[in-house]
C-alpha positions in Angstrom: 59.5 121.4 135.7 56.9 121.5 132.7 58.0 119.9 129.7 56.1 120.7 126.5 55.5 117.1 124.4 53.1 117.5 121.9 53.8 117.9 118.1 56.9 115.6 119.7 57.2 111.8 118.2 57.1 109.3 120.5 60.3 107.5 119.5 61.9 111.3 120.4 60.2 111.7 123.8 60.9 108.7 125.1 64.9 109.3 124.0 64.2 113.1 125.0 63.4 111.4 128.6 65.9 109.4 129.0 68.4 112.0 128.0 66.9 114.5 130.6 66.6 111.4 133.4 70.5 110.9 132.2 71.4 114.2 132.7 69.9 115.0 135.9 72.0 111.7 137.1 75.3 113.5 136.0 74.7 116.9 137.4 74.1 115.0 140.9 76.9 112.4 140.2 79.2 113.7 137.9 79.5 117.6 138.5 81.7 119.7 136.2 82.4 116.6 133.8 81.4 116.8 130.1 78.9 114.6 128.7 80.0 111.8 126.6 78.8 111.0 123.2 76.0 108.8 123.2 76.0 105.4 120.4 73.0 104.4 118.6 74.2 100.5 117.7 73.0 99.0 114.4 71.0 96.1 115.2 70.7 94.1 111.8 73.0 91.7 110.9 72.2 92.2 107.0 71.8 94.8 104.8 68.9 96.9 105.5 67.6 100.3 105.8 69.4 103.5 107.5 66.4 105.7 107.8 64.6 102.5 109.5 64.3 103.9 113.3 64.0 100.1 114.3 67.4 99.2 112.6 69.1 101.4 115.7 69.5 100.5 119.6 68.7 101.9 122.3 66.4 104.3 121.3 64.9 102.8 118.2 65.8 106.1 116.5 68.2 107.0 113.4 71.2 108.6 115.4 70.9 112.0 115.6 73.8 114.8 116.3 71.0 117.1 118.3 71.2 114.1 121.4 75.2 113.9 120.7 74.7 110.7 118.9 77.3 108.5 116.9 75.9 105.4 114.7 77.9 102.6 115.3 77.8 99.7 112.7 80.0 97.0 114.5 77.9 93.3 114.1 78.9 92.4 110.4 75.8 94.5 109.4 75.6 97.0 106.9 73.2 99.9 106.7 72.4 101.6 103.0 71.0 104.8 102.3 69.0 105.3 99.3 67.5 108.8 100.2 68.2 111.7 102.7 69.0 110.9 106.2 66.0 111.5 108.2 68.9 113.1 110.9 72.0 114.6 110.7 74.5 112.6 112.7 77.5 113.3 114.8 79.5 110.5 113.3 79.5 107.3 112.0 81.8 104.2 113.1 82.2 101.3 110.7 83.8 98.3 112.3 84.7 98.3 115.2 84.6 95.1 117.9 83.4 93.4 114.3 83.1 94.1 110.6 80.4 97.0 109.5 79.4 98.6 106.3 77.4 102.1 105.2 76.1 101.9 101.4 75.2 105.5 100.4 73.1 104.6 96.8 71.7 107.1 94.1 69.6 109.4 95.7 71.0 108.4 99.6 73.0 111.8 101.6 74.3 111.7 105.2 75.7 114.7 106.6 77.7 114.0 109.7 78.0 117.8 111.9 80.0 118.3 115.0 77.8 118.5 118.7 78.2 119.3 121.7 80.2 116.4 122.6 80.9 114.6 119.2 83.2 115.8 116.5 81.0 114.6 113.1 83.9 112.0 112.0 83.0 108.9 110.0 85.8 106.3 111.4 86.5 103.0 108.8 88.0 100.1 110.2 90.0 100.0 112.8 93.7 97.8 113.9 91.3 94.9 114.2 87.9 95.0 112.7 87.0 95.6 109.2 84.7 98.7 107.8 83.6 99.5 104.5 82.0 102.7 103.6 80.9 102.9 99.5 79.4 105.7 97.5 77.7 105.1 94.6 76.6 107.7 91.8 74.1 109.8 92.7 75.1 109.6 96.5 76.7 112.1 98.9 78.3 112.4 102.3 79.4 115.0 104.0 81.5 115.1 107.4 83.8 117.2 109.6 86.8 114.3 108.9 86.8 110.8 107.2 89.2 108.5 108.7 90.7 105.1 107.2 92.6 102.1 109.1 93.7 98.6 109.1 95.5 98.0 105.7 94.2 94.2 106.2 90.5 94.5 103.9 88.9 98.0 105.5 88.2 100.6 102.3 86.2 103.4 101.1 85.1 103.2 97.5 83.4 106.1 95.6 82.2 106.2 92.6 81.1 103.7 89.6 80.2 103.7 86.2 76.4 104.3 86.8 74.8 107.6 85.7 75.1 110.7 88.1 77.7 111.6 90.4 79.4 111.2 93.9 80.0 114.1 96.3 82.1 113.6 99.6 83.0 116.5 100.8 85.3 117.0 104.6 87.2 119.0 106.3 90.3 116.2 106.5 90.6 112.9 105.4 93.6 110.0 106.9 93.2 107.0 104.3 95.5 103.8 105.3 93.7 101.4 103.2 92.3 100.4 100.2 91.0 103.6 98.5 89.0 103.0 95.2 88.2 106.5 93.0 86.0 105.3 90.2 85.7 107.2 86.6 85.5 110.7 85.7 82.3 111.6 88.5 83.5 111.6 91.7 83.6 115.0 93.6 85.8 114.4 96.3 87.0 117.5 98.0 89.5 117.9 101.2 88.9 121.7 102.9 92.2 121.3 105.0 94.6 118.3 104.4 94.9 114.7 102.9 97.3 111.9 104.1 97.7 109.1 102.4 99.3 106.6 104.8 102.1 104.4 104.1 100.0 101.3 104.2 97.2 102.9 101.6 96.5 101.8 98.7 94.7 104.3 96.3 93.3 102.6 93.2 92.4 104.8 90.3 89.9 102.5 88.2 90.4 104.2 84.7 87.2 104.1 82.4 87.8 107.0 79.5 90.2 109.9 78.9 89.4 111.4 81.9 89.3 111.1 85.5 88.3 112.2 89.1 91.1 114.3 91.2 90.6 115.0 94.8 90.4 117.8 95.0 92.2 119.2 98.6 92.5 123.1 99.4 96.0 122.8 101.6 98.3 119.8 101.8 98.0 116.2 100.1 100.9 114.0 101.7 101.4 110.8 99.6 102.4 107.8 100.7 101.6 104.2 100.1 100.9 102.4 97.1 99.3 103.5 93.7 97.0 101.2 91.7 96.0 102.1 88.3 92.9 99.6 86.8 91.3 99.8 83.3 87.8 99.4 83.2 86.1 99.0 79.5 89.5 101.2 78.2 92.3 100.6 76.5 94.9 103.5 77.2 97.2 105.1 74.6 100.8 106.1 75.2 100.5 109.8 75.7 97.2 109.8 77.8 97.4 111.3 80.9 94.9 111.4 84.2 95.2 113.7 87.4 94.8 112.0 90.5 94.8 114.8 93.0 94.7 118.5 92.8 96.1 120.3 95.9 97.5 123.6 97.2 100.6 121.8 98.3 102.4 118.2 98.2 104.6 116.4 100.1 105.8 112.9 99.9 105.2 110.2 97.1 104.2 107.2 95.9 106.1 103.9 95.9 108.1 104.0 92.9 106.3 101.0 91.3 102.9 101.5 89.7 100.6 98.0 90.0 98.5 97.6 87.0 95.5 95.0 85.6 96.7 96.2 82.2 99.7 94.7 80.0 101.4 97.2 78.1 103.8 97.3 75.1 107.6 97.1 74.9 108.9 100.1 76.9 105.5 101.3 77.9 105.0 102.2 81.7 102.9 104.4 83.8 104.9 107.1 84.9 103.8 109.4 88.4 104.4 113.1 87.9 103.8 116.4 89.3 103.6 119.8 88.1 102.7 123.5 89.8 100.9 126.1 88.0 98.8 127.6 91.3 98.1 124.0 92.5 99.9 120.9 92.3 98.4 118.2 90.1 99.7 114.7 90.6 99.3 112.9 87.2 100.0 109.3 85.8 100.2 108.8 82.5 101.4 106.1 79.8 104.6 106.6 78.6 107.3 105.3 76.3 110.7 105.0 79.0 114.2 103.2 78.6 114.6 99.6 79.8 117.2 98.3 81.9 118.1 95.0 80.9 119.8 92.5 83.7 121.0 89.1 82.8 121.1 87.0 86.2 123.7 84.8 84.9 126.5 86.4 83.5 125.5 89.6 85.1 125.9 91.6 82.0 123.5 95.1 82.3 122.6 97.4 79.1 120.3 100.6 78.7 118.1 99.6 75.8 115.6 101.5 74.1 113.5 99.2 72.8 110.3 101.4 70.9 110.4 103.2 68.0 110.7 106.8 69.8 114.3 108.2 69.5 115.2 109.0 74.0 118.2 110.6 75.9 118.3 111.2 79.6 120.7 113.3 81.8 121.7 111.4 84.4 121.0 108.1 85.8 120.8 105.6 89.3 120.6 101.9 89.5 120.0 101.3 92.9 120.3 98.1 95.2 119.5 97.9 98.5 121.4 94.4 98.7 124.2 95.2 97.4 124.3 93.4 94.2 126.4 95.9 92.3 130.1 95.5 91.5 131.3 99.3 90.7 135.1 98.1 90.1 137.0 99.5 86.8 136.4 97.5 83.9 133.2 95.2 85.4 131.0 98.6 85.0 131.5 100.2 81.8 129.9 103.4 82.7 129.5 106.2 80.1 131.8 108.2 81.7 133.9 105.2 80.6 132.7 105.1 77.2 133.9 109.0 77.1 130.1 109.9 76.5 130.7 113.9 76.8 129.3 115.7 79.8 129.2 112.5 82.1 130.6 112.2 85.1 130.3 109.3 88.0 128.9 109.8 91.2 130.3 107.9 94.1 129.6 104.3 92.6 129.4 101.5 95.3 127.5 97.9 95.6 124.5 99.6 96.4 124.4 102.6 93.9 126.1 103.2 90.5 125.1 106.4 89.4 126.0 109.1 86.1 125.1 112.6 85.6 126.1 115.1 82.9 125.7 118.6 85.4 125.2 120.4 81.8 121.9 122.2 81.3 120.4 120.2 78.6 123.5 117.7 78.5 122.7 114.3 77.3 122.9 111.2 76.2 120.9 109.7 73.1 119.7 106.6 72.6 118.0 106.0 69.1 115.4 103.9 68.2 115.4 100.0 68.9 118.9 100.5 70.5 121.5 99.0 73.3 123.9 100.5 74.8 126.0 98.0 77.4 127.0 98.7 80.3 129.4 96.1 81.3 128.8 93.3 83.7 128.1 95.1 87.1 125.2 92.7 88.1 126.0 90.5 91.1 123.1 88.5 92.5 123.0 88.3 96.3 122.0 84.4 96.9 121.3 84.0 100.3 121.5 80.6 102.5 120.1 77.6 100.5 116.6 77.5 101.0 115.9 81.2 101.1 114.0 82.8 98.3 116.5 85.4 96.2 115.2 88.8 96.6 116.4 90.9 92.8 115.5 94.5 94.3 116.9 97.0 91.6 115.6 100.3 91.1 116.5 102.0 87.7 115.5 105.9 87.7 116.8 108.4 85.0 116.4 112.0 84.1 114.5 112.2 80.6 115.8 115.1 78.4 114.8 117.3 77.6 112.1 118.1 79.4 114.4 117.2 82.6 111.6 115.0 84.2 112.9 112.0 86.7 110.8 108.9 85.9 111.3 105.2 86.9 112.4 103.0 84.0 111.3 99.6 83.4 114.0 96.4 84.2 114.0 93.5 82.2 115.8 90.3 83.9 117.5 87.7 81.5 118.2 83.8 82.2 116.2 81.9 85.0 115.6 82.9 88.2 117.2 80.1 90.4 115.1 79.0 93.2 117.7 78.3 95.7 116.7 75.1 96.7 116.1 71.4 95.3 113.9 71.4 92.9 110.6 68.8 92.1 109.3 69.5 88.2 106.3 67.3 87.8 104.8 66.9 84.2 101.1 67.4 84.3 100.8 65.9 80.9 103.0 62.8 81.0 103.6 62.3 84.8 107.4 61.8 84.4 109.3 64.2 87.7 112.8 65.1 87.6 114.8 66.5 90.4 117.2 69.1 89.9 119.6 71.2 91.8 118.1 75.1 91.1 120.9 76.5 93.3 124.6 77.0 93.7 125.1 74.6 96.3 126.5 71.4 96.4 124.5 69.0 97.7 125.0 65.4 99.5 121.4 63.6 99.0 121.0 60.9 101.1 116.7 60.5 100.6 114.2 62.3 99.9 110.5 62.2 99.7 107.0 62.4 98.0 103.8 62.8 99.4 100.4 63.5 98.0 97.0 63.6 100.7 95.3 63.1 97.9 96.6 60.2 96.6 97.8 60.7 93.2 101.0 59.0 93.2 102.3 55.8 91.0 104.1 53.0 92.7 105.5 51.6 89.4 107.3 55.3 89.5 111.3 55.0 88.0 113.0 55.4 91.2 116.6 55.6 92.1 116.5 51.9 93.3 115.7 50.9 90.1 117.9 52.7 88.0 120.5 51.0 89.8 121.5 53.1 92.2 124.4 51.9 94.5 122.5 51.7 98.2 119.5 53.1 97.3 116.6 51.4 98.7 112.6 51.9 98.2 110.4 52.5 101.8 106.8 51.7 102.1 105.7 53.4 99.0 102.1 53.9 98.8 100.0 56.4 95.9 100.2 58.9 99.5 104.4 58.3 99.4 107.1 58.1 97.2 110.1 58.0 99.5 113.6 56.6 99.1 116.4 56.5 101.4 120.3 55.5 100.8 121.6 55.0 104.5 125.1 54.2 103.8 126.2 57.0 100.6 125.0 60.0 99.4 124.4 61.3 95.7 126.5 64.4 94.7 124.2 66.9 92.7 126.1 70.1 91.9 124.9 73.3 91.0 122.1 72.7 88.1 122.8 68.0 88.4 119.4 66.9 87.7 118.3 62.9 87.4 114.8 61.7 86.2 112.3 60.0 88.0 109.4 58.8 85.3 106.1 57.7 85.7 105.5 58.8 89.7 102.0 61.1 88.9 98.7 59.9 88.1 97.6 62.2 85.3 94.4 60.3 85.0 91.2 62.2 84.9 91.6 65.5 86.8 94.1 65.1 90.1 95.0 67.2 92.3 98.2 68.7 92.3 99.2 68.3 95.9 102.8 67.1 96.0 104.8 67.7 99.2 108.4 67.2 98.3 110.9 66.7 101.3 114.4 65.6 101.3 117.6 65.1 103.3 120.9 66.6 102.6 123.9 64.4 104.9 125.1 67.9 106.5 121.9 70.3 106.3 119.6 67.6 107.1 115.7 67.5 106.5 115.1 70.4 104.2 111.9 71.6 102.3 112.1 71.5 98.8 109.9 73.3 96.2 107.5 71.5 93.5 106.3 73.0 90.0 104.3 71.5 87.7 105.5 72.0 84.3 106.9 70.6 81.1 109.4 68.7 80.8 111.5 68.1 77.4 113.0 64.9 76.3 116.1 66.5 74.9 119.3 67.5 77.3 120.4 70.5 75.3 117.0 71.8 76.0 118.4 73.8 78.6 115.2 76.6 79.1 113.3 73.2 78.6 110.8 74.3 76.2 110.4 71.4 74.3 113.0 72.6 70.8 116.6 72.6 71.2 117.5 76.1 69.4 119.6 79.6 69.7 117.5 80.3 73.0 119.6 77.2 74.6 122.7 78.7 73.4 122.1 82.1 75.2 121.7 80.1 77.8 124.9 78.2 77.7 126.6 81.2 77.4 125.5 82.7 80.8 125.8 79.2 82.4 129.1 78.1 80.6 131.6 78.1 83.6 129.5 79.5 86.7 126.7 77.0 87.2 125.2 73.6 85.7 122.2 75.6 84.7 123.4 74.1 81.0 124.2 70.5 82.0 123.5 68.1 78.9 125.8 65.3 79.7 124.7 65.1 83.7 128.3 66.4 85.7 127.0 68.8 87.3 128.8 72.0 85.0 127.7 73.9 82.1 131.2 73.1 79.8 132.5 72.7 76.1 131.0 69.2 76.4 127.4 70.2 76.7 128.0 72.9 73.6 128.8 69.8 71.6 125.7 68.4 72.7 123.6 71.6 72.0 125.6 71.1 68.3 124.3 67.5 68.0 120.1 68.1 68.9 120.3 71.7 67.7 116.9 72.0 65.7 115.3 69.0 67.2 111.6 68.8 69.2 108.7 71.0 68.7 107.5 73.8 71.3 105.7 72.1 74.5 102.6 73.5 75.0 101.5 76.2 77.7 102.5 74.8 80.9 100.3 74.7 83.9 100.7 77.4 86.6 103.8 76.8 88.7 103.0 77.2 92.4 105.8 76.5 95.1 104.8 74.0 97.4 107.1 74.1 101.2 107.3 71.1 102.5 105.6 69.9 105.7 107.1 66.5 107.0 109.8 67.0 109.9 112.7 64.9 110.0 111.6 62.4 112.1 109.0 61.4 109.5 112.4 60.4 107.3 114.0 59.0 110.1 111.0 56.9 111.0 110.4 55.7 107.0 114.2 54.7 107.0 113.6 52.6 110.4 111.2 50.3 108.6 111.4 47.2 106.4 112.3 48.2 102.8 109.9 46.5 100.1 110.5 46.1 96.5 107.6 46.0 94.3 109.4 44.2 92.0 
């Protein structure tokens, strides 16, 4: 057989060779069996040059869909184009057996086609490997189907805030990751259909009044999560971006928009969609009611709180926990308040719902208004130690234009932790220890430790205070640990005692506290450690450093459930502590901002106690 080779490159006739020797093999060998694709590996472990024929293995060649060829970018590599593809491929892989990356810079294209035995798909991550494909302005790519996996880090980000624009154009695109559109220049288009997967994430980095919408000719499934970024722009309520553009769409978006921006009172971003032809899916900043929860005495109101007179339709406070309490006269519904038009619908511990069935029926709620709602709230508090979960979802029907949007909750009181609580104040040192849950607890010892070594030995402890049968163990600036191995201390819900002077605030120390202690019936439990203020008055009950109407409110939701509002140290929020509240009202100044609170879990087992309390017990004093 004659083969023609000149006016061929040598790179392409020796591939050309090997291609024919291949194939002659698999007519012999493998008779009536389709070829596979072949994979042109990326060989570089940095970034460096597509269109370099050198960058690709095995035949030193940019792949190339006429030879059924794939690139494959699998070695923590990443390839950047910054002009035309010298070849049109038959697909790209990013990350696959390891992390990979494609660049496509101003001026860079790629067109990815389908071959005889390869289908033109660029493939982004995968369930364990990382891939990250970017288009910048000025950059295009173009492929039968784009494909991303692995919600872990794998994403495609197109767009920027350069000059010129980004074209991707496919047939279909499956995004389950971290999608980034950027600005108002990005021409994405979808010829068939779009799904968003449930683990997506599709950020829409905001930079003017404007915005890029895919654009997708038949369906656009939604799923996931949305994330809405500012970048250089301050948004006004009433602005409004489209985020896709489709023939049809099905699904939605979690009901909770994440955000980098902070808003004003009432002010959300609110997901709709209207049909005219297509359907655009918009976000937009709008003025919405506010749910307002007060964890303590469980008391629940729909306020308005701008200066925009509202009314809705109908409404749903959701829970999937079960922290509702429907019963007559705890949820003073506005069917109960004889609002006309409204009507209850099927009210349980998971759902209390209203609707007025009237077209156009509503209620109104005027400008900087409340309107209660009884005392329906009833937090779920797990098993001590476990983290409360508050999981309501407050959605209404806004009148008149008879849109459903998600409202915005506000929680009142403190959030309890569920667990013994370690404050540690960063300015002066002092610690105090205080029950955050609704517990009882029997403390037998408990303890400190710090890797770093920024712990005082001359700390206040228990044992010197006087406690009956407390006694000190081996205490060292790496442990602070105390043990009482004939009683117990009682702490009640909200019981608190001090401990001053056990952190070294000197220069700049680490804040590494592992707190640890022992309850006589749970046993060895982790406790959690913040480091924050901590006031010098007892009626300071929010503890922020002035004893003033903020306490009160306080009292009010603690009076008779917890000791959340304990002034005089037994355990309950009474008439007694009110008196004290009386007697310090207007006293201290604010404290100032307190360091970041982080929860620490502890790490030391019970036998680390048990073996502490086995040896000699030494008194500094």
């Amino acid at each position: 057989m004659n083969i023609l080779w000149e006016g061929i490159p040598v790179k392409l006739q020796k591939r050309t060779h090997l291609t024919l020797v291949a194939a002659c093999v698999s007519v012999f060998v493998l008779a009536g069996q389709a070829t596979a694709q072949t994979e042109q590996i990326w060989q570089p472990v940095v970034i460096d040059n597509w269109n370099t024929g050198a960058n690709w293995a095995p035949f030193a060649a940019t792949p190339d869909v006429s030879f059924d060829e794939v690139g494959v970018i699998e070695n923590g590599g990443t390839a950047y184009l910054d002009a035309p593809a010298s070849t049109t491929t038959g697909g790209v892989i990013l990350g696959r057996a390891d992390t990979g990356a494609l660049e496509i810079r101003n001026g860079g294209s790629l067109v990815n086609a389908a071959g005889s035995n390869v289908v033109g798909s660029v493939l982004v991550g995968n369930s364990v490997s990382t891939g990250t494909l970017t288009v910048e302005p000025g950059g295009s790519l173009t492929a039968v189907s784009l494909s991303l996996s692995n919600a872990g880090s794998s994403s495609v980000s197109l767009g920027g805030t350069t000059a010129g624009t980004t074209t991707v154009a496919v047939d279909s695109a499956s995004l389950s990751a971290d999608t980034r559109i950027i600005g108002p220049n990005v021409n994405f288009t979808v010829t068939n259909d779009l799904v968003f997967g449930g683990t997506n994430t599709l950020t829409a980095e905001i930079t003017g009044l404007s915005h890029s919408a895919i654009q997708v000719t038949g369906n656009a499934q939604l799923n996931g999560t949305l994330n809405v970024e500012f970048n250089g722009y301050v948004p006004s309520v009433g602005n409004s971006w489209t985020l896709v553009d489709a023939g049809t769409v099905t699904g939605g978006f979690a009901p909770t928009v994440t955000t980098n921006a902070t808003f004003g009172p009432g002010q959300t971003l609110i997901v709709s969609q209207t049909t005219s032809g297509n359907t655009l899916v918009d976000v937009s900043l709008e003025e919405v009611l506010v749910l307002k929860v007060n964890r303590q005495s469980g008391t629940m109101s729909l306020d308005n709180v701008t200066a925009t007179p509202m009314a809705l339709g109908g409404y749903s406070v959701q829970s999937a926990s079960g922290a509702l309490n429907p019963a007559g006269g705890v949820w003073n519904s506005l069917t109960d308040q004889a609002v006309p038009g409204f009507q209850e619908a099927n009210p349980s511990a998971n759902l209390l719902a209203e609707l007025n069935p009237n077209i156009g029926g509503s209620a109104s709620f005027p400008a900087t208004s409340s309107t209660s709602l009884g005392t329906p709230y009833s937090q779920i508090v797990p098993a001590f130690g476990t983290p409360i979960t508050e999981d309501l979802v407050f959605t209404y029907r806004r009148e008149p234009d008879g849109q459903t949007v998600t409202g915005l909750i506000e929680y009142e009181g403190d959030l309890i932790t569920n667990n013994l609580l370690l404050t540690v104040d960063p300015t002066t040192g002092n610690g105090r220890i205080v029950n955050d849950s609704l517990t009882a607890l029997q403390l037998d010892g408990y303890s400190i430790g710090s890797d770093s070594g920024t712990l005082l030995t001359s700390w206040d402890s228990l044992t010197d205070q006087g406690g009956i049968g407390w006694e000190e163990a081996n205490i060292s600036t790496t442990r602070l640990s105390e043990l009482n191995p004939e009683n117990s201390m009682s702490l009640g819900p909200g019981a608190s005692f001090d401990l001053a002077g056990l952190f070294n605030t000197a220069g700049s120390p680490e804040q590494d506290l592992i707190f640890t202690f022992h309850d006589a019936t749970m046993g060895m439990i982790g406790g959690n450690v913040v480091y924050d203020a901590i006031s010098a008055y007892e009626a300071d009950f929010n503890n922020d450093g002035v004893v003033d109407g903020d306490d009160l409110t306080k009292w009010e939701g603690d009076y008779g459930v917890n000791g959340g509002s304990d002034a005089d140290g037994d355990g309950e929020s009474t008439g007694n502590d009110f008196l004290w509240w009386q007697r310090q009202l207007g006293s201290g100044v604010p404290l100032a901002a307190a360091v970041t609170s982080v929860p620490e879990p502890a790490s030391i087992t019970l036998l680390t106690l048990l073996a502490i309390s086995m040896l000699p017990r030494v008194s500094r004093k």
